[in-house]
C-alpha positions as CSV (number, residue, x, y, z in Angstrom):
1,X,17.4,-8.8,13.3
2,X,16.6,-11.9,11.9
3,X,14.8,-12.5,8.8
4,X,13.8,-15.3,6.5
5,X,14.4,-12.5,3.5
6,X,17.5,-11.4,4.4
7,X,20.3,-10.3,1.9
8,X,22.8,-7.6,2.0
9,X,22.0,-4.1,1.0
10,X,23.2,-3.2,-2.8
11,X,23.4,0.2,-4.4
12,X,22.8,-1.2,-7.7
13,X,19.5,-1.3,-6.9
14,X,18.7,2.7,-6.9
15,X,17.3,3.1,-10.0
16,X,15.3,6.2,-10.0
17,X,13.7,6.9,-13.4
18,X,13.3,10.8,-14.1
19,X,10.1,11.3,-12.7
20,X,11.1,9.3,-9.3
21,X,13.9,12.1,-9.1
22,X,11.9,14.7,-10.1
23,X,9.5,13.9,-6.9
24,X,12.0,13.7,-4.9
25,X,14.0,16.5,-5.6
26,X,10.7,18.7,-4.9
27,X,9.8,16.8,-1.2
28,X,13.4,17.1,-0.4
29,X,15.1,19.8,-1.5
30,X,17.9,18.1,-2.8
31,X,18.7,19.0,-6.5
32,X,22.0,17.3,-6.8
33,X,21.9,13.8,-7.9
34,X,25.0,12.5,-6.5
35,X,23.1,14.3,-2.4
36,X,19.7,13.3,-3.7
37,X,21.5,9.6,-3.5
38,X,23.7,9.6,-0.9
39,X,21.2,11.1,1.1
40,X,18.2,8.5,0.2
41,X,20.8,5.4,0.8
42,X,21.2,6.8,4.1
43,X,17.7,7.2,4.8
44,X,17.9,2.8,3.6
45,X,20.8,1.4,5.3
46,X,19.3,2.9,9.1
47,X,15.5,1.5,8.1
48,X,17.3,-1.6,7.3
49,X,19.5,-2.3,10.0
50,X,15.8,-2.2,11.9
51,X,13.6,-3.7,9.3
52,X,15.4,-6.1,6.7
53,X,12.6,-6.0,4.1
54,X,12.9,-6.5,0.6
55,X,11.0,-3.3,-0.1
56,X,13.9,-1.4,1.9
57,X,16.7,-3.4,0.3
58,X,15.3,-2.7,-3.3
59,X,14.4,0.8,-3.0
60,X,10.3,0.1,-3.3
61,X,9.7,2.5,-0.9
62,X,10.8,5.3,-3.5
63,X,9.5,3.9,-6.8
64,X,5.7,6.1,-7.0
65,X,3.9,2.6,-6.5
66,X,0.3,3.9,-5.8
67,X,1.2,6.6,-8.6
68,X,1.8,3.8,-11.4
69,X,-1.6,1.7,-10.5
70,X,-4.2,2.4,-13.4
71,X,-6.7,3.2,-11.1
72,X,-4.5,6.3,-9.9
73,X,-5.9,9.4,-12.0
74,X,-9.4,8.0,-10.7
75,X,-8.7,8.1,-7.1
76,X,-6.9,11.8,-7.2
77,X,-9.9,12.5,-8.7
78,X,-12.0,11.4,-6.5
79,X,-9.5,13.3,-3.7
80,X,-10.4,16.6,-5.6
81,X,-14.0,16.6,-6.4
82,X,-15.6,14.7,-3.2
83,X,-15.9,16.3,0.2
84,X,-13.9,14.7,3.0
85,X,-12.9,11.8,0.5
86,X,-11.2,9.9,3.6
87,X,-7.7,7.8,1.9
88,X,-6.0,5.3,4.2
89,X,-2.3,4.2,3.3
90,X,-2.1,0.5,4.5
91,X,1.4,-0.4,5.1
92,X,2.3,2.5,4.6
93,X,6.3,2.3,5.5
94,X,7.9,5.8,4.8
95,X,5.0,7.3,3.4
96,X,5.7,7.7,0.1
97,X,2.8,6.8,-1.6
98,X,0.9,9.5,0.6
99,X,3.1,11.9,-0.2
100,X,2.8,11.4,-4.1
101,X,-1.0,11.4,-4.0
102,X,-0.8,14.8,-1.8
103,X,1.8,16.2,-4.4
104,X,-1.0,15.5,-7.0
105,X,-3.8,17.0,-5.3
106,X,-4.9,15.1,-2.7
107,X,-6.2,17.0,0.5
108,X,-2.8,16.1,2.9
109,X,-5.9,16.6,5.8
110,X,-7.7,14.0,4.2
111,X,-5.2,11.4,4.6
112,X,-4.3,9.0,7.0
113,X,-1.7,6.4,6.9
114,X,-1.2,2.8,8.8
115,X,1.3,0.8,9.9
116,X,2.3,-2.3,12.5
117,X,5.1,0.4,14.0
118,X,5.8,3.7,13.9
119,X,9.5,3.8,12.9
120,X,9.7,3.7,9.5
121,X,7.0,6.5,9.3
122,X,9.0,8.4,11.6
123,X,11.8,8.0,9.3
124,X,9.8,9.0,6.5
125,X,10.0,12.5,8.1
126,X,14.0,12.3,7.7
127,X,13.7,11.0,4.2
128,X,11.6,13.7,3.0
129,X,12.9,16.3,5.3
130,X,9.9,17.0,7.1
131,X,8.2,18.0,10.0
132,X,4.8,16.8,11.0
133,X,3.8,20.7,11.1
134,X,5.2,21.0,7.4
135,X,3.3,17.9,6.3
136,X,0.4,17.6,8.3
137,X,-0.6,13.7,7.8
138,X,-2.4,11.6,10.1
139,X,-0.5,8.6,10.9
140,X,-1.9,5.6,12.7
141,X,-0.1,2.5,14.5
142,X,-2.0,-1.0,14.7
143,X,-2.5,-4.5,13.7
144,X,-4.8,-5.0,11.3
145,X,-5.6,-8.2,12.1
146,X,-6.8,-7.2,15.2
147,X,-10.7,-7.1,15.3
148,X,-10.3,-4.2,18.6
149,X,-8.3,-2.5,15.1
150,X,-10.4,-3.8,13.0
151,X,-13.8,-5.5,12.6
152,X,-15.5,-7.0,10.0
153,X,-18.3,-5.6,9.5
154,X,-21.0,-6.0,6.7
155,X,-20.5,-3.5,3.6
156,X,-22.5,-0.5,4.0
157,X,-25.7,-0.6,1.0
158,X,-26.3,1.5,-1.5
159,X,-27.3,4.9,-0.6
160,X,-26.9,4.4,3.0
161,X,-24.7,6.0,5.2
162,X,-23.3,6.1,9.1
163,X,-25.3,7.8,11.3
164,X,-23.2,10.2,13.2
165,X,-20.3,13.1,11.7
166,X,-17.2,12.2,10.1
167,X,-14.5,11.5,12.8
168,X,-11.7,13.4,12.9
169,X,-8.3,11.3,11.5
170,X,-6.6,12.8,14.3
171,X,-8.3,11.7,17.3
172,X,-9.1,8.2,16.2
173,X,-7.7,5.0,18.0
174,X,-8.5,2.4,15.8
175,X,-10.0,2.0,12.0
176,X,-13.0,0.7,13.9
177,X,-14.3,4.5,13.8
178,X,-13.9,5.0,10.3
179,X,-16.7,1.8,9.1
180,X,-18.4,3.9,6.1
181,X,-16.1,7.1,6.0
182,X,-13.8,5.7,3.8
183,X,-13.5,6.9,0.3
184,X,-10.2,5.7,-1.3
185,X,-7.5,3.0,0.6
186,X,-4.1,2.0,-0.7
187,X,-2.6,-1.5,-0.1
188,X,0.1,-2.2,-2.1
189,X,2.5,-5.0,-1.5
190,X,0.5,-5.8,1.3
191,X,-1.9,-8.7,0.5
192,X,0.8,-11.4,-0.6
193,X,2.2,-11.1,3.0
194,X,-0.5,-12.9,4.7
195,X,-2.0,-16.0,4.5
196,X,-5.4,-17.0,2.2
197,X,-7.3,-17.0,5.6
198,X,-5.8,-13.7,6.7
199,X,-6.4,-12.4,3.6
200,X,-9.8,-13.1,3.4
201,X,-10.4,-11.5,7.0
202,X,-8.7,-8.2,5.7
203,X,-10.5,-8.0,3.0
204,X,-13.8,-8.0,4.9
205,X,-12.2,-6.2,7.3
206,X,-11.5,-2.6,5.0
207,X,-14.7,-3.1,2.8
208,X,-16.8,-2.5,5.9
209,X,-14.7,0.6,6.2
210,X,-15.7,1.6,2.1
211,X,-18.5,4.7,1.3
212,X,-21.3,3.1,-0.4
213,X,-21.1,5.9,-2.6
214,X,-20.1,5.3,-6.1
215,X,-16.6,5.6,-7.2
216,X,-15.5,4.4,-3.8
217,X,-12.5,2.2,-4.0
218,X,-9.8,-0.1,-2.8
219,X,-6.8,-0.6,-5.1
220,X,-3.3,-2.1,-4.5
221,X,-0.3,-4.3,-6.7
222,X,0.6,-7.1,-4.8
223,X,1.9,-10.9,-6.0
224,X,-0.3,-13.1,-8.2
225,X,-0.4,-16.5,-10.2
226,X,-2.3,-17.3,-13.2
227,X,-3.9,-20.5,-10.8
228,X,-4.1,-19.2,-6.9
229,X,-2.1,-20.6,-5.1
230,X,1.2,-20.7,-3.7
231,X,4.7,-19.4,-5.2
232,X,7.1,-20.7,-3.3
233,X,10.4,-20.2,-4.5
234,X,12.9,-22.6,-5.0
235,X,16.0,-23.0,-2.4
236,X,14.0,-21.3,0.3
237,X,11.1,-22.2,3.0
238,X,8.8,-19.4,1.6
239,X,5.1,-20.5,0.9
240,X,3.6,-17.3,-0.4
241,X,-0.2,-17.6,-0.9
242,X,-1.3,-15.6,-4.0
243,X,-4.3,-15.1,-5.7
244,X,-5.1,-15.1,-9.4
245,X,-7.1,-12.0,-11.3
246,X,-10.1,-14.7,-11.2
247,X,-10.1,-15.8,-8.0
248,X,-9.5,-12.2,-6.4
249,X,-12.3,-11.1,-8.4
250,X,-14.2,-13.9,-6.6
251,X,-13.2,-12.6,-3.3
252,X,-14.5,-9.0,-3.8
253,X,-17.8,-9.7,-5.4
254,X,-18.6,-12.4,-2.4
255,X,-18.0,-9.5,-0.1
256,X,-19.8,-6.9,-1.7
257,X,-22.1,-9.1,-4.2
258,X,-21.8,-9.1,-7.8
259,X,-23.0,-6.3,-9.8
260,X,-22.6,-3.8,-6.8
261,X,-18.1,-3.4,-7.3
262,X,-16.5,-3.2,-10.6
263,X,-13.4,-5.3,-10.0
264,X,-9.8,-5.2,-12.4
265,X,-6.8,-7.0,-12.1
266,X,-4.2,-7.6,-14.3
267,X,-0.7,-8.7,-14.4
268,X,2.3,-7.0,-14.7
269,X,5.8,-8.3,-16.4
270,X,7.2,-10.3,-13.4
271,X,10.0,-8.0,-12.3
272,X,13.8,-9.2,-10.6
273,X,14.2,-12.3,-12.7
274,X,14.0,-15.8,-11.6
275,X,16.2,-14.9,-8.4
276,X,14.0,-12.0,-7.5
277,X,16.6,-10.0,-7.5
278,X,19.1,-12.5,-6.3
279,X,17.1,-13.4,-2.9
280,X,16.2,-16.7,-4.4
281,X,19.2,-18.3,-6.2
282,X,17.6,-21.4,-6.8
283,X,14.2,-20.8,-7.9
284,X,12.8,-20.7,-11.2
285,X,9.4,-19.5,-11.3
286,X,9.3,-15.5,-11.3
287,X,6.7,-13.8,-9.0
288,X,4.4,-11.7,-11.4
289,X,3.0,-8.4,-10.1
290,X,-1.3,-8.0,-10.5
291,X,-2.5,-4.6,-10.2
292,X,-6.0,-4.2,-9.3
293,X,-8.8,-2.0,-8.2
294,X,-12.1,-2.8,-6.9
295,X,-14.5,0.3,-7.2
296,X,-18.1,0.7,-5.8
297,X,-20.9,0.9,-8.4
């Protein structure tokens, strides 16, 4: 399959720190590191013969992202304390983010997870050796940027509510059904893929999906830039919009209105060196990571 990312698969990129292993020693089964990697590389090289990504190639799919954000303890939290506190994976790939959040308390029945395709979730189930009776998730497939998907719709106000019951995750069709159900939804690495436009029409599109209650909240790491803008990296063809900490702020508090969403971002040590971790020989500006969180007041 062609791709504009493309580069070979490398095994120096599994990297698992302790508590990476840890989790996935517990969801597998496998306690042996030399399976434990073998097994996960396996899981890699048949998403990647499908998918080329560069978060299959570098192993992003098992580093904890959601789990490292430093809105994380708030939104497990929020999983524990708040009845049917809806969370919605977008992008979800293998699930692993899910499955770290589920780990650490998170109603599993209370979850539901998106993607374009169902492959690589499918694949999640081989990765984590299960079964969808063993780990009960909901799992949707659809385009987000489809308004029959998903429509923008204004963000409920304070104290209001949808008129009819909670839906159930498992006989929805589209995240049209869920507009003020929502509780907690994930995006990360999923923003810097689109364009500003694009972006702009997502965003609208999940906060009409956000509980006006307080504490709801939409959090997510994707690429950022001091000045928004584009990092485009030299040597290739790549024109990557990105916002900065400002500007996404911007973004947020014209969708909900300032004062009603407390919104953080903040930038992480740009990670893969100038090459992005050799993708890019050429280029010399590394892409910085921006963590963020916006939360309904």
């Amino acid at each position: 399959m062609a791709s504009p990312f493309y580069v070979p698969l490398d095994e120096k990129f599994y990297d698992l720190d302790e508590d990476e292993k840890t989790f996935f020693k517990k969801e597998t089964g496998i306690q042996d590191d030399a399976e434990l990697k073998k097994h996960i590389i396996g899981v890699q090289t048949k998403a990647f013969s499908i998918y080329p990504y560069p978060c299959i190639r570098l192993f992003d799919f098992a580093r904890l992202q959601l789990g490292q954000l430093p809105a994380y303890e708030q939104l497990i939290k929020l999983g524990k304390e708040r009845k049917n506190a809806i969370l919605i994976d977008v992008g979800c790939c293998f699930g692993s983010d899910i499955r770290k959040a589920v780990r650490d308390g998170y109603p599993v029945q209370n979850t539901l997870s998106l993607d374009l395709r169902k492959d690589l979730w499918d694949l999640g189930h081989e990765l984590f050796k299960s079964t969808p009776h063993s780990f009960p998730a909901s799992f949707m497939e659809g385009d987000i940027l489809s308004p029959g998907f998903l429509s923008a719709v204004p963000p409920f106000a304070k104290d209001s509510a949808p008129a009819t019951a909670v839906p159930s995750l498992e006989n929805i069709t589209s995240l049209n059904e869920l507009h003020g159900f929502v509780s907690a939804i994930s995006m990360n690495h999923f923003f810097h893929l689109f364009s500003e436009t694009q972006q702009e029409q997502i965003a609208y599109g999940v906060a009409g999906l956000l509980s006006s209650e307080p504490g709801s909240m939409i959090l997510g790491e994707h690429g950022g830039r001091s000045v928004k803008g584009f990092w485009a990296p030299g040597g290739s063809n790549l024109r990557m919009f990105c916002h900065s900490p400002e500007s996404w702020k911007e973004l947020w508090e014209g969708i909900f209105g300032v004062g009603c969403v407390e919104v953080k971002a903040e930038f992480r040590p740009a990670i893969g060196g100038e090459s992005h971790f050799g993708m890019y020989p050429e280029n010399k500006e590394p892409l910085p990571m921006m963590a963020w969180s916006v939360t309904r007041l």
